[in-house]
Each structure stands twice: as structure tokens, then as C-alpha cells.
C-alpha angles and dihedrals in degrees: 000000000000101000093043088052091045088054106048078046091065092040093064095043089054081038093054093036086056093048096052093042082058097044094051098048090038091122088065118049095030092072121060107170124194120208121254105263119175098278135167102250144352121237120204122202126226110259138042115054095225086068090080083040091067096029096064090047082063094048090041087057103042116258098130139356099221130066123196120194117196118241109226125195117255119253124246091255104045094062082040081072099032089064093052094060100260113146116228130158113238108252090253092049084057086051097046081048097050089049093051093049083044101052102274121144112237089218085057095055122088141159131245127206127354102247108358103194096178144005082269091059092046094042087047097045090040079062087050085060107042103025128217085311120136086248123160115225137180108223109189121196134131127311086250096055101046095097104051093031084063095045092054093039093049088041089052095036103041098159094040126090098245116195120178112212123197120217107228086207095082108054123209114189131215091238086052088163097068084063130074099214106035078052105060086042099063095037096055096027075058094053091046092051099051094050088052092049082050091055099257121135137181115222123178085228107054088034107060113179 
């Protein structure tokens, strides 16, 4: 009984050793960028308003002539207020806004998806759009969230050049811990990688609020 206890008590101090090796150098393998290539369309993601900011520096030099903005589903709270009568923009209204004021053609700018809950949902509901096809798109999001938006872009568009693209206009340094919201990003963009990598997976549709 002695040796197995000793083990297992090896195995979760390298356990812990590892876990803390991964937190602390968090800002640098979650994000895996790609660089900005000509492509069909750009894809941005629901969430940080630097994400337009960037998109529509893509638009503005050429990389591609489409932007699709996703399309995310409205808090609790936000149609709360919207019931009683407070008027808010939707968060993709904010985003359309923030690529006109920036250069983008209206004409240029379309949605994607009805009430995107996750990245699964975006990346789902990008293949609605453009099909099975081997097309190249430009998907902006945050520095944190490069590396699992690409594995569940490249898992749902098998067949489509995928590049992930980081907006520098949202910053993510390497002592993350000494910052409350770089903070909160890498510890719940952990959690939700590790549920993906476990299989789990959130859906608008299998998650009604």
C-alpha cells in the first residue's frame, strides 16, 4: 500500500508542477495567430470590441471584400432591460456601427447566425453559410482565444483555409496574473478548453436561457 500511496503521491506533485508550468506561460500557447493572407471573407467573432477594430483594418487593406459579423444571443439581462423600455443597441449592432465609422462598405457588412451562444455555434453556423467548400476565411478574435477558435473552425470546416487572426487592439501580457482581466480570460478560456478537448460543447440550441 506504501509504494502505491507514494506514487500517486508523485503523480499529483508533477501533476501540480505541470499545471502551474501551463498557467504561467498561458499568454503564450493559448494563442496561435495566423498572419492576414487575400481571402473570401472575415469572420468576427462575438465578444471583445477591438475584434471590428481589426476587422475592418483588414477590409480597409484589402484582404477580403466581405465581413461577417456573428450574430451572438442576447443575455438575460440585456432583453430584462429591453423590456423595460431601456434602449440598448444589440452587440452586433455596436460592431456594424463600429465598421462603418471605421471605412467599411455597408454593402460589405453581413451577419452570420441568429443567436450564436459559443465558438461552436460561430464556427457551425460560418459552414451554414459557406458550405463544405475549400474557402479561405479570416476569423478575428483575442490573443487568448486564437488556439481553440482554430481547432473548432478547422473540426467544423474541414475542407476551408482557416486563418485566426488576433486583433492587436486588445493586449494580453505575459505576467497575466498581475491583471484582472487578463486574468479572468485565461482562467475561463482554460476551463472552456479543456471541456472542448473533453468533448463538451455549448450550442444555443441545446443550452436555452
Amino acid at each position: 500500500m506504501r509504494p502505491l500511496l507514494q506514487g500517486l503521491g508523485v503523480l499529483f506533485v508533477v501533476g501540480l508542477v505541470v499545471f502551474f508550468l501551463l498557467m504561467i506561460t498561458a499568454s503564450r500557447w493559448m494563442q496561435l495567430p495566423d498572419q492576414p493572407m487575400k481571402a473570401e471573407a472575415i469572420v468576427v467573432l462575438a465578444g471583445d470590441y477591438s475584434r471590428p477594430l481589426y476587422a475592418a483594418d483588414l477590409y480597409q487593406q484589402g484582404y477580403a471584400p466581405m465581413v461577417y459579423v456573428s450574430r451572438s444571443r442576447p443575455t438575460p439581462q440585456y432583453n430584462t432591460l429591453r423590456e423595460m423600455g431601456i434602449s440598448l443597441k444589440m452587440p452586433w449592432e455596436i460592431y456594424q456601427q463600429i465598421l462603418l465609422v471605421r471605412g467599411v462598405s455597408a454593402d460589405a457588412i453581413q451577419f452570420l447566425g441568429q443567436e450564436n451562444l459559443s465558438t461552436v455555434d460561430e464556427a457551425e453556423s460560418s459552414r451554414q453559410r459557406f458550405g463544405q467548400s475549400a474557402v479561405r476565411l479570416l476569423v478575428v478574435t483575442s490573443p487568448f482565444h486564437t488556439r481553440r477558435a482554430k481547432m473548432v473552425f478547422q473540426q467544423a470546416l474541414p475542407n476551408a483555409d482557416i486563418r485566426v487572426l488576433s486583433t492587436p487592439y486588445e493586449k494580453f501580457p505575459d505576467h497575466w496574473w498581475t491583471d484582472y482581466r487578463a486574468a479572468r480570460n485565461v482562467v475561463l478560456e482554460s476551463i472552456k478548453l479543456i471541456y472542448y478537448l473533453l468533448g463538451g460543447v455549448f450550442r444555443a440550441s441545446e443550452k436555452p436561457l
